[in-house]
VMD Tcl script that builds the backbone (N, CA, C; Angstrom):
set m [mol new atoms 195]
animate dup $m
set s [atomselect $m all]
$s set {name element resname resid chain x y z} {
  {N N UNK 1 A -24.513 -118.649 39.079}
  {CA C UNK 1 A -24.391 -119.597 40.174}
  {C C UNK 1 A -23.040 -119.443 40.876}
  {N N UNK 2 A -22.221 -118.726 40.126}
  {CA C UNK 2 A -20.852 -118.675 40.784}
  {C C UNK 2 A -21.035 -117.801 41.753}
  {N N UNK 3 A -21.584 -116.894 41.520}
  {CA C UNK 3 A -21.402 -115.379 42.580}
  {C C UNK 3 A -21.855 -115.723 43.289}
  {N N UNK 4 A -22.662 -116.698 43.780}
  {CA C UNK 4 A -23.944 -117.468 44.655}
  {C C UNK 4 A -23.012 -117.930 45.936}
  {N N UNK 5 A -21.996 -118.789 45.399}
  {CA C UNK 5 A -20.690 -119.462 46.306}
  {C C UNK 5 A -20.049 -118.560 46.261}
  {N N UNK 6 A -19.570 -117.825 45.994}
  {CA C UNK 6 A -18.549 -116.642 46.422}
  {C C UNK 6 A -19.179 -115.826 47.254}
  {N N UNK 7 A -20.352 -115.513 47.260}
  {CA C UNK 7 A -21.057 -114.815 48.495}
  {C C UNK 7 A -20.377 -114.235 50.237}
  {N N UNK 8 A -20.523 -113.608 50.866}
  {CA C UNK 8 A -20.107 -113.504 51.908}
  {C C UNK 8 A -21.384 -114.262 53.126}
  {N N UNK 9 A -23.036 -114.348 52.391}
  {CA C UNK 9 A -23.625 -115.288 53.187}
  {C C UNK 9 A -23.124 -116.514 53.124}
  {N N UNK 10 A -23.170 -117.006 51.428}
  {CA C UNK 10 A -22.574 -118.719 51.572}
  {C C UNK 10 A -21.353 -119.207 52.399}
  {N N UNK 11 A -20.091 -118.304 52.623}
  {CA C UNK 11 A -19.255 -118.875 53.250}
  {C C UNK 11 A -19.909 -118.808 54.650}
  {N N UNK 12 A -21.011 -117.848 54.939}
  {CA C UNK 12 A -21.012 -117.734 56.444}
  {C C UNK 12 A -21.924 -118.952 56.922}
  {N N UNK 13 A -22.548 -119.657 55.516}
  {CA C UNK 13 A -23.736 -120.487 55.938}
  {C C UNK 13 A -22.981 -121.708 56.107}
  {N N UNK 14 A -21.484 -122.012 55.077}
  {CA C UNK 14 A -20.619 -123.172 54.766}
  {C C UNK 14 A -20.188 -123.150 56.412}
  {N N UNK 15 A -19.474 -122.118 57.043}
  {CA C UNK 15 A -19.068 -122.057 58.273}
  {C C UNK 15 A -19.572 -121.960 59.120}
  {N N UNK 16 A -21.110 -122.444 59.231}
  {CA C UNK 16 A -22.030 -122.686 60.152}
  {C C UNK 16 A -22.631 -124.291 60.405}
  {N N UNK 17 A -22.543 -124.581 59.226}
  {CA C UNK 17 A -22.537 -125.844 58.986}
  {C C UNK 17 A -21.264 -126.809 59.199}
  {N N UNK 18 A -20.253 -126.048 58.779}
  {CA C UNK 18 A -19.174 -127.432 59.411}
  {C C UNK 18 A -18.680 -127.230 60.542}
  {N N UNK 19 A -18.763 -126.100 61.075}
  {CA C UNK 19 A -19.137 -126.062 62.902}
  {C C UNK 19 A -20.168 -127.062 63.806}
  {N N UNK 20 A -21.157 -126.941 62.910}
  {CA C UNK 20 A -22.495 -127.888 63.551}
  {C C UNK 20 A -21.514 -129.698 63.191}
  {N N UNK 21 A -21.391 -129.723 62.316}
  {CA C UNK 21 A -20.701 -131.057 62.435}
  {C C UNK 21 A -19.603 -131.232 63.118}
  {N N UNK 22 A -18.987 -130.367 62.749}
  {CA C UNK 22 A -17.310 -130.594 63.941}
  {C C UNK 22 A -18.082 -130.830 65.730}
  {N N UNK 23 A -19.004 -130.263 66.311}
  {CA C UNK 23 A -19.234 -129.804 67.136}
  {C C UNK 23 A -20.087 -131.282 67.791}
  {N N UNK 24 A -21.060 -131.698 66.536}
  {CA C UNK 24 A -21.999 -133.083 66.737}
  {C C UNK 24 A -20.825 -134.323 66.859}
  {N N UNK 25 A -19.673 -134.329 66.589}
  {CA C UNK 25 A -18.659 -135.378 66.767}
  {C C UNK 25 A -18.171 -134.995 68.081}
  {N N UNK 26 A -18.019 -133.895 68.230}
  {CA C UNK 26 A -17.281 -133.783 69.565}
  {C C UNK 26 A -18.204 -133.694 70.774}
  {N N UNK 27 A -19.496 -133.815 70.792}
  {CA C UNK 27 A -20.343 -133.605 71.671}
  {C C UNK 27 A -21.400 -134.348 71.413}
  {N N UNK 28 A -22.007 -135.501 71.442}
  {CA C UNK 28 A -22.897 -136.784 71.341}
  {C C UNK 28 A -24.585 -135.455 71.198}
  {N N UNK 29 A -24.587 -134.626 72.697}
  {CA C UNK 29 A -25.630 -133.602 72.817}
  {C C UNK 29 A -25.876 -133.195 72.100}
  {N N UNK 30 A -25.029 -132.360 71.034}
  {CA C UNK 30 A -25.219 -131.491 70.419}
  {C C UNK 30 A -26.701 -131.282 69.534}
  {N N UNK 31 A -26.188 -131.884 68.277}
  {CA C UNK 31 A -27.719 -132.206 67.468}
  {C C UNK 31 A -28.618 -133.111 67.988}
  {N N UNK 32 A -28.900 -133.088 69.972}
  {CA C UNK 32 A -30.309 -133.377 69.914}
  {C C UNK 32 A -31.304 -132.530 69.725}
  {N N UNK 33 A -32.773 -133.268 70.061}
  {CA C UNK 33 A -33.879 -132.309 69.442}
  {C C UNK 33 A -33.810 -131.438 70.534}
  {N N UNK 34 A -33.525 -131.811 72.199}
  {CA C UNK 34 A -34.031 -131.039 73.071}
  {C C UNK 34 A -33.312 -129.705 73.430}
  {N N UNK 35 A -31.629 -129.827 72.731}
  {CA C UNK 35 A -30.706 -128.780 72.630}
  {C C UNK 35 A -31.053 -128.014 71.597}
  {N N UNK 36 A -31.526 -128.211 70.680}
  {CA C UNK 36 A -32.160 -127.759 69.021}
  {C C UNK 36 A -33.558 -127.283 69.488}
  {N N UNK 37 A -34.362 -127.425 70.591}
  {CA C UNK 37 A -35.350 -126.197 71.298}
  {C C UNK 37 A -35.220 -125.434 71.873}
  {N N UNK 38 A -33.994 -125.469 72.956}
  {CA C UNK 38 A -33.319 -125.002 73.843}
  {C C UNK 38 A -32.913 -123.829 72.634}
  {N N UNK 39 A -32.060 -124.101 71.800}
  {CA C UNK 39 A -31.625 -122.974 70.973}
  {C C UNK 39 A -32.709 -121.944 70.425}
  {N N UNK 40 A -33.354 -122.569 70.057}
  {CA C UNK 40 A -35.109 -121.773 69.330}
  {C C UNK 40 A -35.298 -121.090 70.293}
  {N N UNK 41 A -35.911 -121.572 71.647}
  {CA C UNK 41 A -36.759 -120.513 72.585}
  {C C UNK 41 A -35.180 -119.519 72.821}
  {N N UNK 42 A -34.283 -119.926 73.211}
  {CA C UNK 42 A -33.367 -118.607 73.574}
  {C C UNK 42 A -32.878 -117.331 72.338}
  {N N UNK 43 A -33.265 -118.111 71.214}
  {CA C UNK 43 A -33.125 -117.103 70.412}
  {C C UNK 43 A -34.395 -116.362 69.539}
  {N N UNK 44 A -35.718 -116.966 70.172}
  {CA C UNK 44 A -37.145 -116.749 70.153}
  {C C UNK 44 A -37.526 -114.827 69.879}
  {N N UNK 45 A -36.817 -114.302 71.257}
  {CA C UNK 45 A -36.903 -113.096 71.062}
  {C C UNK 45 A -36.254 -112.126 70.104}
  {N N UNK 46 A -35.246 -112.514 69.643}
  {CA C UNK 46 A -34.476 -111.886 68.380}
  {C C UNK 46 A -34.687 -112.052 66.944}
  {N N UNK 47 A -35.526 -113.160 66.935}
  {CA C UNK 47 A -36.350 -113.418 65.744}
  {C C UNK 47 A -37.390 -112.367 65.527}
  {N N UNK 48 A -38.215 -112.337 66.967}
  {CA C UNK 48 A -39.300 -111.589 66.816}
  {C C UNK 48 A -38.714 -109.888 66.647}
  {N N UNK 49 A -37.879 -109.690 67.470}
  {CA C UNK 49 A -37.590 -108.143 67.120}
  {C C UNK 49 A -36.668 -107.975 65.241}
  {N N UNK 50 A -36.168 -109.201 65.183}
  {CA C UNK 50 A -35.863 -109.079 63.561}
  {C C UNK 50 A -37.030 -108.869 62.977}
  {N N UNK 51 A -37.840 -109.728 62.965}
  {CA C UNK 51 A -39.224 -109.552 61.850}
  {C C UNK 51 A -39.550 -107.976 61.859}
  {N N UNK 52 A -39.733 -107.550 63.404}
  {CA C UNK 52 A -40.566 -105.818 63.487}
  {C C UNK 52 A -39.245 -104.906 62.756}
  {N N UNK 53 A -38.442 -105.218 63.135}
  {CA C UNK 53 A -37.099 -104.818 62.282}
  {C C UNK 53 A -37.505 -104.426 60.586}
  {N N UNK 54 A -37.393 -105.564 60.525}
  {CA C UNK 54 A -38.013 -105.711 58.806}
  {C C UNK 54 A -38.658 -105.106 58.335}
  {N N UNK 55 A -39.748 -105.365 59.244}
  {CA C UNK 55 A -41.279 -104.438 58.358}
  {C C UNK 55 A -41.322 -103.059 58.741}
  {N N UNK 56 A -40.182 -102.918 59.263}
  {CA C UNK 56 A -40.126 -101.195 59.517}
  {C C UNK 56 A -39.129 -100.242 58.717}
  {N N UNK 57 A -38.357 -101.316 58.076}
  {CA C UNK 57 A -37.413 -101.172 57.204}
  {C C UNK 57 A -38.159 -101.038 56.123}
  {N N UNK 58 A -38.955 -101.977 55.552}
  {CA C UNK 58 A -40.162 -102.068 54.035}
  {C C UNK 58 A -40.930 -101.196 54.108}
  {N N UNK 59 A -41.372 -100.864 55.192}
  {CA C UNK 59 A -42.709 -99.448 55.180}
  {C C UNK 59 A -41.905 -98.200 55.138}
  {N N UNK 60 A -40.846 -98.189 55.153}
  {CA C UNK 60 A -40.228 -96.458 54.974}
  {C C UNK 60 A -39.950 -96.228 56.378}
  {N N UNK 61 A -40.050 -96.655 57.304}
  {CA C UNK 61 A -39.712 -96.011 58.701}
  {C C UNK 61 A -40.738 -96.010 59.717}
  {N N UNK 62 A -41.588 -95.221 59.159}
  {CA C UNK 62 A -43.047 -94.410 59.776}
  {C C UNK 62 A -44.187 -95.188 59.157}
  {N N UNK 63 A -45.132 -95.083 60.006}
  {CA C UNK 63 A -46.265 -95.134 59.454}
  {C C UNK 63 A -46.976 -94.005 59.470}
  {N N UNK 64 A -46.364 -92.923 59.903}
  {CA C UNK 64 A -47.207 -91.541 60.300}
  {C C UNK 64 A -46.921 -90.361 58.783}
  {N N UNK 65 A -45.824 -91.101 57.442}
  {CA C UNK 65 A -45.459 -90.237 56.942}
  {C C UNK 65 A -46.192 -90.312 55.838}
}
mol reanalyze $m
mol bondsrecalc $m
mol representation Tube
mol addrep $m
């Protein structure tokens, strides 16, 4: 469980999170729902090219090999 918090994701997830709070005090907007869709659809397309990403990474590259 230690190596878990020492991680280079966990600090990046710790410093994503107390951004989102520093950010919801300083900005009433912030954590609404309609800014929290706004974020989804603009980052909609990079999700989707991550996923094809992925499964092209797990299949070896090719499907032709």
């Amino acid at each position: 469980m230690k190596t878990v918090f020492k991680s280079k994701e966990m600090s990046i997830a710790v410093i994503v999170i107390m951004l989102s709070i520093v950010l919801s005090f300083i900005s009433p907007v912030f954590l609404t729902f309609d800014n929290i869709v706004d974020i989804m659809k603009g980052n909609a397309v990079l999700g989707i090219l991550a996923v094809g990403m992925t499964l092209v990474i797990i299949t070896g590259g090719s499907m032709y090999q």
